[in-house]
Structure formats: structure tokens, C-alpha cells
N, CA, C and O atoms as a Tinker XYZ file with bonds, in Angstrom:
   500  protein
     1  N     67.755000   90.149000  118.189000    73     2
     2  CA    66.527000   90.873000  117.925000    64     1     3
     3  C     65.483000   90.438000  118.950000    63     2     4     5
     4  O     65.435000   89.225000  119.152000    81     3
     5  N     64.494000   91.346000  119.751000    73     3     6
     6  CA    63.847000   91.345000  120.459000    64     5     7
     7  C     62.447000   90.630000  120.397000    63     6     8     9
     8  O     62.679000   90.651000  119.189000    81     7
     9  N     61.454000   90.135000  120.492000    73     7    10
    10  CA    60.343000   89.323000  119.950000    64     9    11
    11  C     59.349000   90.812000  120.458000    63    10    12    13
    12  O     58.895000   90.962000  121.593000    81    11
    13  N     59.234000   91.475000  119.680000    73    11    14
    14  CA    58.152000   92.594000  120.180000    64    13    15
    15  C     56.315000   91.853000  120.289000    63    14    16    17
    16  O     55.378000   92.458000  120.810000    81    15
    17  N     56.243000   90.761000  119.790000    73    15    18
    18  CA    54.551000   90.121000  119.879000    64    17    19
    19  C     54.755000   89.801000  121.423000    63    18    20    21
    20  O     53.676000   89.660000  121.998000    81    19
    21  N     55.605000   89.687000  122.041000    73    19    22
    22  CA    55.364000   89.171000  123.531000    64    21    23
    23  C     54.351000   90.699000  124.162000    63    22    24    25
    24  O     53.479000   90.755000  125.029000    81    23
    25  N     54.721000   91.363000  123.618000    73    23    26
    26  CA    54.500000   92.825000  124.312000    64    25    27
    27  C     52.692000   93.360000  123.902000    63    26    28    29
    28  O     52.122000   94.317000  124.426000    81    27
    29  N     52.280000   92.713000  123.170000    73    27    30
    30  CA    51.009000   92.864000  122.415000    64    29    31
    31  C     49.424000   92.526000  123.940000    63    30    32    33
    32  O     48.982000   91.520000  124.497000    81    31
    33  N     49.191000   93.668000  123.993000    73    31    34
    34  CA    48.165000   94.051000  124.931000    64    33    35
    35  C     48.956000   94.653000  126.175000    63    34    36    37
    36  O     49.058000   94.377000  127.370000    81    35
    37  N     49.384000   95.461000  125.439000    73    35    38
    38  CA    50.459000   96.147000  126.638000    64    37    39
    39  C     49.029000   97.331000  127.343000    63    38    40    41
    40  O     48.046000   97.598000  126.651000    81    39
    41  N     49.148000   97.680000  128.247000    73    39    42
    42  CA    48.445000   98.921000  128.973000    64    41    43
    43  C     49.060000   99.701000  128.260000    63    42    44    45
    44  O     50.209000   99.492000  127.870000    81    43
    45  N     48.054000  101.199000  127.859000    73    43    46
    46  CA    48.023000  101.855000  127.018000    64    45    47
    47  C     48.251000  103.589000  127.620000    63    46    48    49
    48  O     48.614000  104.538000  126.926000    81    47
    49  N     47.950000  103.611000  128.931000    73    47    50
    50  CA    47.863000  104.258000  129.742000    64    49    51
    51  C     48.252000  104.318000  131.188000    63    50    52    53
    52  O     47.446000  104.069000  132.085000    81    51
    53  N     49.878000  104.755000  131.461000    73    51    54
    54  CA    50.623000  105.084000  132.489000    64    53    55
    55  C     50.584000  106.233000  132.774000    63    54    56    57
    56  O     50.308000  107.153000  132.004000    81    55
    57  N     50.919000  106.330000  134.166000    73    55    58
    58  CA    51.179000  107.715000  134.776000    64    57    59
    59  C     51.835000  107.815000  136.050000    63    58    60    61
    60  O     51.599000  107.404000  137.186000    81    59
    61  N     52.658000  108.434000  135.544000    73    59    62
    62  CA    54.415000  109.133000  136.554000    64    61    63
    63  C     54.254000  109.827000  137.739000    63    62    64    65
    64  O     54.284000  111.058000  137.765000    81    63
    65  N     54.109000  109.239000  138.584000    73    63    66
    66  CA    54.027000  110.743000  139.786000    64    65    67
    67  C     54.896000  110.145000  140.781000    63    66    68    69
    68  O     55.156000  108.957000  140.592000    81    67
    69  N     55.554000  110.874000  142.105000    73    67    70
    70  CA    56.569000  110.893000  142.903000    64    69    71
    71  C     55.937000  110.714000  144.493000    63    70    72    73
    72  O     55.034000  111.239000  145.144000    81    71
    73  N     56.539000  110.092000  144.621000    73    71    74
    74  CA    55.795000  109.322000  145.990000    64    73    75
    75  C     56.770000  110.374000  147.286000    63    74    76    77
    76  O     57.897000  110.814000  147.061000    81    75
    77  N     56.152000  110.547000  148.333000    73    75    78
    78  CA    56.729000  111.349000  149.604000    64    77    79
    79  C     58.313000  111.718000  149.594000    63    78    80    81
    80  O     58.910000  112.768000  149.831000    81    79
    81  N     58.726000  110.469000  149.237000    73    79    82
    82  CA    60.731000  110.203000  149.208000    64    81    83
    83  C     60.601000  110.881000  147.810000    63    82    84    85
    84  O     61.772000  111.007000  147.451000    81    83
    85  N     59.946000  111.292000  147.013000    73    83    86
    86  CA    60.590000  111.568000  145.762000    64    85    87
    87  C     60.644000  110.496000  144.910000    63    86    88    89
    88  O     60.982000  110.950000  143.817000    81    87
    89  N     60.515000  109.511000  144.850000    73    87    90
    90  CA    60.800000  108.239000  143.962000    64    89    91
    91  C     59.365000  108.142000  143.061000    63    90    92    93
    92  O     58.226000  108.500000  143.359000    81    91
    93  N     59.958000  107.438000  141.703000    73    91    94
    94  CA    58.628000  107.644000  140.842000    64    93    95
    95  C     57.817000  106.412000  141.059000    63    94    96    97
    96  O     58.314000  105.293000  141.185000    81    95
    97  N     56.691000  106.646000  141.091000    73    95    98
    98  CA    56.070000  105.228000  140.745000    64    97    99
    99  C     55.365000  105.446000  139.667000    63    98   100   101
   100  O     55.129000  106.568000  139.218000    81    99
   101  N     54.925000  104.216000  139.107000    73    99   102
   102  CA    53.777000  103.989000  138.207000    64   101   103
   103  C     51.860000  103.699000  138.699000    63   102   104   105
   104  O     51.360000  102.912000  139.503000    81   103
   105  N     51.553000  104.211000  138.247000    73   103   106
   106  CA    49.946000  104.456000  138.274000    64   105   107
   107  C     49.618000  103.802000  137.099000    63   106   108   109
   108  O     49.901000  104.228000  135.980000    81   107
   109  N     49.003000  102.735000  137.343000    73   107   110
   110  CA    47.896000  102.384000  136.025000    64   109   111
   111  C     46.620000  101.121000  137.284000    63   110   112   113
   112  O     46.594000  100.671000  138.430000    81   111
   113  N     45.849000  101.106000  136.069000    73   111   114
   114  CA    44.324000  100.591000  136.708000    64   113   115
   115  C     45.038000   99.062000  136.637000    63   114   116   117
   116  O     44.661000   98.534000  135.591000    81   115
   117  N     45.821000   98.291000  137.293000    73   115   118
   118  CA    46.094000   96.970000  137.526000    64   117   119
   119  C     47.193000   96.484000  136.470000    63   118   120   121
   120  O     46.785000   96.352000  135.316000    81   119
   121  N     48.445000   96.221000  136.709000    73   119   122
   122  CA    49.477000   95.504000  135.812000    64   121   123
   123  C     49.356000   94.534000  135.418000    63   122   124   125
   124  O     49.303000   93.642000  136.265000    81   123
   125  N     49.250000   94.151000  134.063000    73   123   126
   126  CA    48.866000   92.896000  133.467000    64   125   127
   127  C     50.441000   91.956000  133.385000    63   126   128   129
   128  O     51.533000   92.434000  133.690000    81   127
   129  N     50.262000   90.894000  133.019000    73   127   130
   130  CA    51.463000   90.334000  133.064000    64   129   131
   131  C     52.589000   90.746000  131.815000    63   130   132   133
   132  O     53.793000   90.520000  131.939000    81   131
   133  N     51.994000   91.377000  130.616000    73   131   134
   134  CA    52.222000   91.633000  129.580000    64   133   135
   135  C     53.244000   92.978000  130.307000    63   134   136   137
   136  O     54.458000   92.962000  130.103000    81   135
   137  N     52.893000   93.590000  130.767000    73   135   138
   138  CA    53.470000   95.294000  131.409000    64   137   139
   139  C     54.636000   94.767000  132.272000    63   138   140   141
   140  O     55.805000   95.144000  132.182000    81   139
   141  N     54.125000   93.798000  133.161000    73   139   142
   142  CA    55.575000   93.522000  134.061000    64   141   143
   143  C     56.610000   92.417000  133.242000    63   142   144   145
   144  O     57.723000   92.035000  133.604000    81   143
   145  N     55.935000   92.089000  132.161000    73   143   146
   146  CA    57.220000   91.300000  131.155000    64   145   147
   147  C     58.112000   92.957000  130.243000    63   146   148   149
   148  O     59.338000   93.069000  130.232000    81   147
   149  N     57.335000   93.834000  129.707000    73   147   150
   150  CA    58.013000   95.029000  129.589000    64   149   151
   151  C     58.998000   95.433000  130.468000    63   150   152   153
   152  O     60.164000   95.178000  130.165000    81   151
   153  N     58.709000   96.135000  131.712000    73   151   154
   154  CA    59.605000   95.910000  133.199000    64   153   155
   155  C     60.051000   96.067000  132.851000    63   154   156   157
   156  O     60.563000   97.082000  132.380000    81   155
   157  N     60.249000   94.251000  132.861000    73   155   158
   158  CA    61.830000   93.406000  133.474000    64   157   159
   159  C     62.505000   93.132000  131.963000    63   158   160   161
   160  O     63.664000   92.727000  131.877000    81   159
   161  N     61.819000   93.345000  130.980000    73   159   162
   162  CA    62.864000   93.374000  129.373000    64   161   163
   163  C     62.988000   95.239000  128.990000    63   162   164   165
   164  O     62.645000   95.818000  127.960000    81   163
   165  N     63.444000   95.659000  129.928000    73   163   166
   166  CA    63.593000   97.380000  129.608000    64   165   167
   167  C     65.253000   97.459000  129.478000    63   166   168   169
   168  O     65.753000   98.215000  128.644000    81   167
   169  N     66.158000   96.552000  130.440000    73   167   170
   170  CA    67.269000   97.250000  130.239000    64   169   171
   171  C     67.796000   96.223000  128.594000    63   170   172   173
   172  O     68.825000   96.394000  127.941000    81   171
   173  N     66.729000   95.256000  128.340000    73   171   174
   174  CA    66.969000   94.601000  126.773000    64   173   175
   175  C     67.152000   95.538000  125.638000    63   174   176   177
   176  O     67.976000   95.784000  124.757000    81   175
   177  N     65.564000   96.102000  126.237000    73   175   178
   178  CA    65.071000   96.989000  125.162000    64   177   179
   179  C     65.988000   98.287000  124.832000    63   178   180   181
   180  O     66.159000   98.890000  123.773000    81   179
   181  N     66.585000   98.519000  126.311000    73   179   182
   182  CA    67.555000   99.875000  126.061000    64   181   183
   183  C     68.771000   99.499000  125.478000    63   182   184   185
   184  O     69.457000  100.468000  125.151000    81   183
   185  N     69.367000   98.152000  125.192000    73   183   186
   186  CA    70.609000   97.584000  124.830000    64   185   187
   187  C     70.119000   97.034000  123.481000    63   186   188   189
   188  O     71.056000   96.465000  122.921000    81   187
   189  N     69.382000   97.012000  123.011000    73   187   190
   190  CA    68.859000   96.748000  121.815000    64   189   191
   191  C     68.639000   98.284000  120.620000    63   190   192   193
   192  O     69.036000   98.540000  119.484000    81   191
   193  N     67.917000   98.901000  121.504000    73   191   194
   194  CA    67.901000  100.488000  121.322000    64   193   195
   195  C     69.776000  101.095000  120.712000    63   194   196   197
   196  O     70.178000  101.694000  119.715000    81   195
   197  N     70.238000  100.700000  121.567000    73   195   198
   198  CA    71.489000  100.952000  121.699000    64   197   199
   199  C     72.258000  100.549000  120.228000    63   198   200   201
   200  O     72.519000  101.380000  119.358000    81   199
   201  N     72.501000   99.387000  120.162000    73   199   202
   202  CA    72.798000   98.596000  119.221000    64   201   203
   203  C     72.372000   99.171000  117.742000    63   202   204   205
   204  O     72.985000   99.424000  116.706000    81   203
   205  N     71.542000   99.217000  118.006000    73   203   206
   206  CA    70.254000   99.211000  116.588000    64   205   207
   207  C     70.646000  101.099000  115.873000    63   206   208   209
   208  O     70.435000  101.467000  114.717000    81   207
   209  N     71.327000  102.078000  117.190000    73   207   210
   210  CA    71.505000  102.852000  116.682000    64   209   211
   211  C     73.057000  103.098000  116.051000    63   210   212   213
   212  O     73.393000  103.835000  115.124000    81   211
   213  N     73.702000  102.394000  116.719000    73   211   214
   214  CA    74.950000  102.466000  116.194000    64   213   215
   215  C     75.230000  101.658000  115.099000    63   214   216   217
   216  O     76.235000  102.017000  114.485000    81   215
   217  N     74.484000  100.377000  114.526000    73   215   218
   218  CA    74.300000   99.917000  113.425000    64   217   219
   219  C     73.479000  101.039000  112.265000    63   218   220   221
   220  O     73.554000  100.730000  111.076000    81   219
   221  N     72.871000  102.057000  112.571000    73   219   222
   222  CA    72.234000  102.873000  111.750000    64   221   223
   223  C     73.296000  103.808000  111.231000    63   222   224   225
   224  O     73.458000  104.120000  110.051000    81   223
   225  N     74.254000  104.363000  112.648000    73   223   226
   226  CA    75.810000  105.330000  112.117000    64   225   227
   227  C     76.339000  104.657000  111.127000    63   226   228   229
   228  O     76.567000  105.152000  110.023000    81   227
   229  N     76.602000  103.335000  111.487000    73   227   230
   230  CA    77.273000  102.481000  110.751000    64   229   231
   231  C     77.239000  102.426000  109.508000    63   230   232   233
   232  O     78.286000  102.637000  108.895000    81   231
   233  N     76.056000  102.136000  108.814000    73   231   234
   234  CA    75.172000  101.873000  107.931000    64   233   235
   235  C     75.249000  103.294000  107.332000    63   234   236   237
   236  O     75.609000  103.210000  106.158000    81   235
   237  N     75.024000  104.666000  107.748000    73   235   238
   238  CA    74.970000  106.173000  107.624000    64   237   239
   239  C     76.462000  106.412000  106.718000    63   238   240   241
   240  O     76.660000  106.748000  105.550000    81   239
   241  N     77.448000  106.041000  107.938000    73   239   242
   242  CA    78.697000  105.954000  107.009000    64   241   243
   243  C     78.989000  105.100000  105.903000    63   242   244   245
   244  O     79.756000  105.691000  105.143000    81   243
   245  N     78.788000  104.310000  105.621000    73   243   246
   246  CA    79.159000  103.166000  104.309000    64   245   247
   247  C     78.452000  104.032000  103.412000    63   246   248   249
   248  O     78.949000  104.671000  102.485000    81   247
   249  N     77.034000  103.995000  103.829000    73   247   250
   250  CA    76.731000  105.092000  102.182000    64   249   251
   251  C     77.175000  106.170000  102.131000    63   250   252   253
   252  O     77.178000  106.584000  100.971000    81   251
   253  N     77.719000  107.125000  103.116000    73   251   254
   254  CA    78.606000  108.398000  102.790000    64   253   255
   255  C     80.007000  107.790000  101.668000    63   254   256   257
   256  O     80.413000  108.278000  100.613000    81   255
   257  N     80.421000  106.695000  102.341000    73   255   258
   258  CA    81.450000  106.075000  101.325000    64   257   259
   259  C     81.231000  105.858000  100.235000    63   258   260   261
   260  O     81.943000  106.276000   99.322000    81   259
   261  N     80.051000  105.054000  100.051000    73   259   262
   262  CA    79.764000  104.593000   98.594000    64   261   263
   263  C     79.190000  105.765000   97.918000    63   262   264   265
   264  O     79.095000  105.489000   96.722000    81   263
   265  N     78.767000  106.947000   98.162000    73   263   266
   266  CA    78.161000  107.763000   97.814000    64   265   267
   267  C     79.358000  108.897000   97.367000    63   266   268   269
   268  O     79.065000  109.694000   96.475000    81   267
   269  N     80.647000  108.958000   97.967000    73   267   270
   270  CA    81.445000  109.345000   97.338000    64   269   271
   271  C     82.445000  108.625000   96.519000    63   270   272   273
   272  O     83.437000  109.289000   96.217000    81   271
   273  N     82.399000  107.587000   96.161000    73   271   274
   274  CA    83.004000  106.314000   95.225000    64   273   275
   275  C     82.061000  106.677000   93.829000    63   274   276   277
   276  O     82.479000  107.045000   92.731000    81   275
   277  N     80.536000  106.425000   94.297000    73   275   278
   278  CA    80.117000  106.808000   92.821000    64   277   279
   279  C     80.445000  107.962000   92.264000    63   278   280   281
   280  O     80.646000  108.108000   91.058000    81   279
   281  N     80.525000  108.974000   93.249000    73   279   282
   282  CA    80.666000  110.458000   92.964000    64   281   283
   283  C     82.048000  110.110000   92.035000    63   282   284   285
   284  O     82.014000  110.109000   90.805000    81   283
   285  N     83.042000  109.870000   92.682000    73   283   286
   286  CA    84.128000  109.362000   91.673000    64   285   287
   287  C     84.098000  108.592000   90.229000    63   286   288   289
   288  O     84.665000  108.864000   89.171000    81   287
   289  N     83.549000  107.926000   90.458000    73   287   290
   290  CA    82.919000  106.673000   89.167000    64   289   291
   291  C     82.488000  107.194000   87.691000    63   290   292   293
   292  O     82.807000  106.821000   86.562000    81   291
   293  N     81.206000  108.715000   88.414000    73   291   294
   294  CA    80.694000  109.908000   87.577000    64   293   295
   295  C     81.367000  110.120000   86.728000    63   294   296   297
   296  O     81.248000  109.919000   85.519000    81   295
   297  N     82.725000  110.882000   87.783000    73   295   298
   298  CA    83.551000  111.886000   87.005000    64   297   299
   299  C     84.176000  111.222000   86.285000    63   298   300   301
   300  O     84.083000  111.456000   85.080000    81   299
   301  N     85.082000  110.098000   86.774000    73   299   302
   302  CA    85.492000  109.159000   85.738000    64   301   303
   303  C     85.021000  108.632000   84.719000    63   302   304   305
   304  O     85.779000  108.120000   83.895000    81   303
   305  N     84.174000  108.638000   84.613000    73   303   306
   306  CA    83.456000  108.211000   83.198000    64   305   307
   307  C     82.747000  109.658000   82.437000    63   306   308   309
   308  O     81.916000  109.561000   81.534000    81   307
   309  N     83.242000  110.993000   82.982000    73   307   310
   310  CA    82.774000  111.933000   82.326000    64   309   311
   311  C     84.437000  112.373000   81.520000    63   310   312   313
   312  O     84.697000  112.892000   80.435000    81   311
   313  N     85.216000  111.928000   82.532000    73   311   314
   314  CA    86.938000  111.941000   81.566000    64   313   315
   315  C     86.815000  111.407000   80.529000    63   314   316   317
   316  O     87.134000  111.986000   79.491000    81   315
   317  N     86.275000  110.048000   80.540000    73   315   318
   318  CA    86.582000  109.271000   79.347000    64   317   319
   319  C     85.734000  109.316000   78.573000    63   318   320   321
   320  O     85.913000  108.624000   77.570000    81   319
   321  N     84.443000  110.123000   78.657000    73   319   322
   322  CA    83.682000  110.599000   77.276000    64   321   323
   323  C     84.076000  111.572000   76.983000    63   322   324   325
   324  O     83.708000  111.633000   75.810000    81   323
   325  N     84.670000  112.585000   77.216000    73   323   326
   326  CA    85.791000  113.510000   77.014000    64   325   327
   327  C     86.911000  112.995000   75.953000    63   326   328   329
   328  O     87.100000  113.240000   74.762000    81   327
   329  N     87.578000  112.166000   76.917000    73   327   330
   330  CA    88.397000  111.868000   75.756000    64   329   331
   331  C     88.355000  111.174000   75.117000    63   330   332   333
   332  O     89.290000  111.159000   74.316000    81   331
   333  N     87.309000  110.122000   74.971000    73   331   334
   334  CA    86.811000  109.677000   73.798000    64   333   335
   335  C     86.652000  110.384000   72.566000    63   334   336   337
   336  O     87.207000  109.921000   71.569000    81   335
   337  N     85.900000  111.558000   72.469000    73   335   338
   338  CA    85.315000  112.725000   71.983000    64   337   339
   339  C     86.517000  112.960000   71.305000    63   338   340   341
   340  O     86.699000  112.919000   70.089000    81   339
   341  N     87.182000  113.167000   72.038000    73   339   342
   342  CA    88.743000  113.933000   71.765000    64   341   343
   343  C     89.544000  113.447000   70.670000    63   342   344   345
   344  O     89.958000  114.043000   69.676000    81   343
   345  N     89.720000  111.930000   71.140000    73   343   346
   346  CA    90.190000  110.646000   70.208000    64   345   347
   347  C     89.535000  110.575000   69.146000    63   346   348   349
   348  O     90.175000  110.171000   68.175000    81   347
   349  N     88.291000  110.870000   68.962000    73   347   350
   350  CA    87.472000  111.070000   67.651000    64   349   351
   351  C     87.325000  112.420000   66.937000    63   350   352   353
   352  O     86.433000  112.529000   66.095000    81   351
   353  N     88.148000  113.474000   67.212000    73   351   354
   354  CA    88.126000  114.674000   67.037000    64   353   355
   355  C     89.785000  114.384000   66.156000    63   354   356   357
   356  O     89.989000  114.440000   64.943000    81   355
   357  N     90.648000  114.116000   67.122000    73   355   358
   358  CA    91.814000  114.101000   66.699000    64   357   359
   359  C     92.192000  112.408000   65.249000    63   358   360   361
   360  O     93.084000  112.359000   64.403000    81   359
   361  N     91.429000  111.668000   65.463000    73   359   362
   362  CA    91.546000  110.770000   64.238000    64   361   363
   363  C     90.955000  111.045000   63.260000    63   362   364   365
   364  O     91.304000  110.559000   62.184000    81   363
   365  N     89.929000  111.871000   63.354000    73   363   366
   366  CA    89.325000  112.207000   62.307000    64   365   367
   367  C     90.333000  113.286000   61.688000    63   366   368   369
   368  O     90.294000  113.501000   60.477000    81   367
   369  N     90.879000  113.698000   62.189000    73   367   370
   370  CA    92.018000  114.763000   61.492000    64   369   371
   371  C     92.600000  114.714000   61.166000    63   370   372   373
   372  O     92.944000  115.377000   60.188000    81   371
   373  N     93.464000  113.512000   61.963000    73   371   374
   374  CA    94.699000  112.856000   61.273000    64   373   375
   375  C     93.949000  111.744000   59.627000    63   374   376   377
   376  O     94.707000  111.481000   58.694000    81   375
   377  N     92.990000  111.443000   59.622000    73   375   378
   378  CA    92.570000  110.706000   58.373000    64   377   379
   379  C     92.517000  111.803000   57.384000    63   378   380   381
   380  O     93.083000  111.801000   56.291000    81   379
   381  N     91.757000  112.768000   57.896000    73   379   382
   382  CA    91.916000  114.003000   56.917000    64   381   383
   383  C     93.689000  114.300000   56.317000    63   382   384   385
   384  O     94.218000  114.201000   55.210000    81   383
   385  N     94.115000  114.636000   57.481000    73   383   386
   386  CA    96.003000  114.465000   56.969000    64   385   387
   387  C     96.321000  113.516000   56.045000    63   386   388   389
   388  O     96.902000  113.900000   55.030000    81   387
   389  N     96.074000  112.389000   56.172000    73   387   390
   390  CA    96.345000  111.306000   55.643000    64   389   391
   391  C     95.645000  111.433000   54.039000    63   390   392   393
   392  O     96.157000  110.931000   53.039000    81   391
   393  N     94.925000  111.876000   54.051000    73   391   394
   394  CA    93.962000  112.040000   52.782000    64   393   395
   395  C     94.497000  113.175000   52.157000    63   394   396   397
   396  O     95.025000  113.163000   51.045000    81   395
   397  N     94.404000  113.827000   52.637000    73   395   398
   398  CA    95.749000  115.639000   52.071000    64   397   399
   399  C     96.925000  115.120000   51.564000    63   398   400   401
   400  O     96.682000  114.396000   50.598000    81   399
   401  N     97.529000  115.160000   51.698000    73   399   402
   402  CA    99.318000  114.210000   51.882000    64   401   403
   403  C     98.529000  113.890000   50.800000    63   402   404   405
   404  O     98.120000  114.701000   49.969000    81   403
   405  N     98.275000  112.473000   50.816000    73   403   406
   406  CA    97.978000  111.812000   49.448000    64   405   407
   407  C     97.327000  112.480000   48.410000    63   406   408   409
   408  O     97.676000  112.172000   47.271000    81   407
   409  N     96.260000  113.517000   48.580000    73   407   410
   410  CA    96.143000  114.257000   47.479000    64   409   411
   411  C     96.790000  115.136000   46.796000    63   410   412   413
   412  O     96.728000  115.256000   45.572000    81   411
   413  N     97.610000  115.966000   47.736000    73   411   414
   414  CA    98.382000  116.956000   47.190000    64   413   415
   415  C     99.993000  116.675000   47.524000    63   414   416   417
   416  O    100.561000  117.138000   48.513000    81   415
   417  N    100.497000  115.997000   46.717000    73   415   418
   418  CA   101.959000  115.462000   47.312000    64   417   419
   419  C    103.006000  116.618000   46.932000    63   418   420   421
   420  O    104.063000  116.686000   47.560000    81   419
   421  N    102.723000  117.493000   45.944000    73   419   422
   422  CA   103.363000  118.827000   45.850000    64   421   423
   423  C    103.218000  119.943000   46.841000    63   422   424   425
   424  O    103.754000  121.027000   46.612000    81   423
   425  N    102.616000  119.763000   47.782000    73   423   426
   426  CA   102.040000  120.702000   48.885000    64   425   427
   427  C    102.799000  119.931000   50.406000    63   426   428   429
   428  O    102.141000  119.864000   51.445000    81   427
   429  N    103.876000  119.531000   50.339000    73   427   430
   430  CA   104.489000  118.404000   51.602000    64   429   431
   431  C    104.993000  119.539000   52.531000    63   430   432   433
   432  O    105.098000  119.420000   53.752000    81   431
   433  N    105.315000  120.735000   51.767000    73   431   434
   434  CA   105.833000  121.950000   52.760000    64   433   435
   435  C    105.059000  122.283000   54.326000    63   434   436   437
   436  O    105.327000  122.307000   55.527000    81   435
   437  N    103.738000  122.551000   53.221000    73   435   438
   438  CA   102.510000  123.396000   54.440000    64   437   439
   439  C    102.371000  121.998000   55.436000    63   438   440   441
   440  O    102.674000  120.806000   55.405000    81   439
   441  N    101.533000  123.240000   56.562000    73   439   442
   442  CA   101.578000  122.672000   57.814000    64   441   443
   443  C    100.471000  121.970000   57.696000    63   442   444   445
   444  O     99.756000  122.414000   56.798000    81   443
   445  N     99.898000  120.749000   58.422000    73   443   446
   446  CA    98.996000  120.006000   58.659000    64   445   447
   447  C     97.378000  120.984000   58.421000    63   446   448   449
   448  O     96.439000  120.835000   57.639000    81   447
   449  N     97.489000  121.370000   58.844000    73   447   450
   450  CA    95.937000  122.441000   59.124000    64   449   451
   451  C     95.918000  122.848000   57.719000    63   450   452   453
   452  O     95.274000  122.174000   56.915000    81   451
   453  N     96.749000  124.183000   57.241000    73   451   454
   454  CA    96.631000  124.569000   55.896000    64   453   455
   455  C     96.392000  123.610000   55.060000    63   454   456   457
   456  O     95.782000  124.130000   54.125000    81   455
   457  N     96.548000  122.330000   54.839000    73   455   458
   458  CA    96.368000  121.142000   54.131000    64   457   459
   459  C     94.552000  120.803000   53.739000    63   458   460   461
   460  O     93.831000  120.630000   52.756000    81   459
   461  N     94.471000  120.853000   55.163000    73   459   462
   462  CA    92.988000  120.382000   55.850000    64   461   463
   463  C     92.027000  121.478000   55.733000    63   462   464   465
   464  O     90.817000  121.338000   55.911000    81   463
   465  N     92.804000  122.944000   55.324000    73   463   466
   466  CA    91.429000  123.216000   55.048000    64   465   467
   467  C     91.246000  123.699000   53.538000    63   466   468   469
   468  O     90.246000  124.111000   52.951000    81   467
   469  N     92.653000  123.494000   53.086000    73   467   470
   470  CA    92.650000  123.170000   51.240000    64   469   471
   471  C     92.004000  122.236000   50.703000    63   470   472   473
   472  O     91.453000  122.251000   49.602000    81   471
   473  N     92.075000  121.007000   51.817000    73   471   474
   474  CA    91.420000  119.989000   51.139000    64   473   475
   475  C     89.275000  120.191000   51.250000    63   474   476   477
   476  O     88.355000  119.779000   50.542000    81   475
   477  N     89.363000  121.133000   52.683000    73   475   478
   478  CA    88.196000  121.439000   53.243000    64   477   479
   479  C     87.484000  122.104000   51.970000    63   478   480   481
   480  O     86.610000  121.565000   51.291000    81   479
   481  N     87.932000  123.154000   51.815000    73   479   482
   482  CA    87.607000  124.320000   50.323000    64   481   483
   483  C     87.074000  123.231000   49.161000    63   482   484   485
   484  O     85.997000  123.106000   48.578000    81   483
   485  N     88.301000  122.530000   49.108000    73   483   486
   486  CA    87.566000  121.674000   48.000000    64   485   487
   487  C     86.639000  120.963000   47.585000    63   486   488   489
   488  O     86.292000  120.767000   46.420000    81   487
   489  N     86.147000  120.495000   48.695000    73   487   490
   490  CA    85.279000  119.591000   49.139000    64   489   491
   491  C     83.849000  120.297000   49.074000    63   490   492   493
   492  O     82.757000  119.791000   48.817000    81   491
   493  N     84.143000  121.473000   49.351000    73   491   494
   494  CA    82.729000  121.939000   49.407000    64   493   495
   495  C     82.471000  122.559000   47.774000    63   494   496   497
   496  O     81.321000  122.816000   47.417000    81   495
   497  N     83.375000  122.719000   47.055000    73   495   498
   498  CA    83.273000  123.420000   45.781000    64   497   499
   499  C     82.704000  121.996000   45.039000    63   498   500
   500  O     82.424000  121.994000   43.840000    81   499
């Protein structure tokens, strides 16, 4: 990591123009030492630049990952309140069975349901 306070009173105001050959120079009202420490830490700054962005891809992808892991996690835990639900749908029925059967032991023919809702009828009478 770069110490950016070295850079503090930097000139605030440059300007680009092309000298006879074409080559750029810099224009400002006198280079402080602060500007020519910029300079000469530019190809830092561009390898730092560098770095700093491919740690951001980096970083970009892991949460695409983790972001489809939870996405998974969701659904998985929307299965199993499902079938939780389910498991409590279906025991409660079978207790009902269980309670039929034992009430009506002359009735062993009929099917599970017809039972359950003989016993249902009754219940409400």
C-alpha cells in the first residue's frame, strides 16, 4: 500500500501542451518537491492502480459465489419448510387413522380417508 500523505500539497494545477518534436511537457508555476516525488512514484501508483483493481474482480467474484450459495441455502430451507408442513399434514392424519381404527373396529374394511371423515362428521355433531 502506497503512503498517499507524502503527496499532500501536491500542485493543483497542470497543463499538457506539446513542444516543437511533439513531446508533452508539463506547465505549472514552479515544481515543488511534493510533484516531482509524484513523478517518480507514477509507475508505483500505476502498479498499485493495477493490483487494487484486480483484487476488486476478485473480491466481485467471491460474492457472485457466495451470493449464489445463499441463493441455494434459501431454497433449501424453503424445501424443508415444505416438508416440514407436509410431515405435519401427513402425521396428523395418520393420528387421525390411528384414532378411527380404534374407534370404529367394525369399520376395518373402508379405506383410510372414508374413516377420517366418519370420524370428521362426528366430531362436529
Amino acid at each position: 500500500m502506497i503512503d498517499t500523505d507524502k503527496y499532500e500539497g501536491l500542485t493543483e494545477e497542470w497543463e499538457v501542451k506539446y513542444d516543437a518534436q511533439g513531446r508533452y511537457v508539463l506547465i505549472n508555476r514552479g515544481l515543488s518537491e511534493v510533484d516531482a516525488q509524484l513523478i517518480a512514484d507514477a509507475p508505483l501508483l500505476l502498479e498499485e492502480v493495477k493490483r487494487l483493481r484486480e483484487e476488486n474482480d476478485t473480491l466481485g467474484e467471491a460474492v457472485k459465489e457466495d451470493n449464489e450459495i445463499l441463493k441455494k441455502h434459501i431454497e433449501t430451507l424453503a424445501e424443508v419448510k415444505r416438508l416440514r408442513r407436509a410431515w405435519q399434514i401427513l402425521r396428523s392424519r395418520t393420528e387421525m387413522s390411528c384414532v378411527c381404527f380404534s374407534e370404529y373396529p367394525d369399520k376395518q374394511d373402508i379405506n383410510t380417508h372414508e374413516l377420517m371423515d366418519l370420524a370428521m362428521k362426528e366430531a362436529i355433531e
